[in-house]
N, C-alpha and C positions, 0 to 999 in steps of 0.2 A: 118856487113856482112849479108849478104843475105841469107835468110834459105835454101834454095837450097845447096848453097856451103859450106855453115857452117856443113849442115848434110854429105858432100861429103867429108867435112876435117873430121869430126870423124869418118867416116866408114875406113878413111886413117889410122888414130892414135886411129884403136881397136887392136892393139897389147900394146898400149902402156897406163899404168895408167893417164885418164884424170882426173880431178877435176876440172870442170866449176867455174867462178868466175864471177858475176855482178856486176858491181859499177851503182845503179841508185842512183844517189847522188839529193837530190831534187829540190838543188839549179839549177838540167839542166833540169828535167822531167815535175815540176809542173811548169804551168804557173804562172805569176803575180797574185795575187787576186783580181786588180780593175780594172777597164774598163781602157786603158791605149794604148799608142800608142806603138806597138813595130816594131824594123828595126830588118827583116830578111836579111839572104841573101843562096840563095839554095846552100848547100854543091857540088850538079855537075856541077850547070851552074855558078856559081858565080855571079846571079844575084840578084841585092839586091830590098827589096820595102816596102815599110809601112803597118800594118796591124793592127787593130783598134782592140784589144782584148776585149771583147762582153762576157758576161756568153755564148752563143753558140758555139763560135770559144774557148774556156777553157773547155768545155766539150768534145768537138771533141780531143782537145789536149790529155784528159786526158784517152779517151778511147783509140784513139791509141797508146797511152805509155804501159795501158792495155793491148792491143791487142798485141804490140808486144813478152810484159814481158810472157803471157800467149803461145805464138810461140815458145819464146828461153825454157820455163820451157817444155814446151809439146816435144820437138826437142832431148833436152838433158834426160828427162824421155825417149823415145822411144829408147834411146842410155846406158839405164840404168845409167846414170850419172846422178845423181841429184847436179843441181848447186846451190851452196852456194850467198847469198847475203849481197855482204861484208859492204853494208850504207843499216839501215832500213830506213824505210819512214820516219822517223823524223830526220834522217841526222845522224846516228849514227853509231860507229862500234865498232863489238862484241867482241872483241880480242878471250874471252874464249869460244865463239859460232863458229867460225872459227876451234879451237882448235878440239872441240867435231867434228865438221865438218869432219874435215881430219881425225881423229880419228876413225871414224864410216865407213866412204869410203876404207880405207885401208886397215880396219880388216877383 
């Protein structure tokens, strides 16, 4: 969702207890590690094409996966909800970190 509407749906639902949740699971976020051919295809146009993955084209990847994760954490702090990250970077999930999570937001 687009940060525009995303911050327009929480100003909707600031009556009501939100708890943000992220799944970056890394199997979707980090690119391939070696130079490698990969088949996209655009989510709006449904158009598909080949793209020769480069250490530059992996870096680019990897800032705007940053870029975005740093928009949704900035979006939901100015919302005072701080969202929880339900896979760390190594693909993992916290069950008892989750717990403390909701635990802490509630009180």
């Amino acid at each position: 969702m687009a940060a525009p509407a995303l911050a327009e749906l929480l100003d909707l639902l600031a009556p009501a207890i939100v708890l943000p949740m992220l799944a970056w699971d890394p199997a979707e976020v980090e690119p391939p590690e070696t130079n490698a051919l990969l088949a996209v295809s655009d989510a709006e146009t449904g158009v598909r094409r080949t793209l020769w993955l480069r250490e530059p084209l992996r870096n680019k990847w990897r800032a705007a996966i940053g870029a975005r994760r740093a928009e949704l954490h900035a979006l939901f702090d100015a919302h005072s909800l701080p969202p929880f990250d339900l896979i760390d970077r190594e693909g993992h999930f916290d069950a008892e970190a989750l717990t403390r999570h909701f635990m802490e937001c509630v009180a």
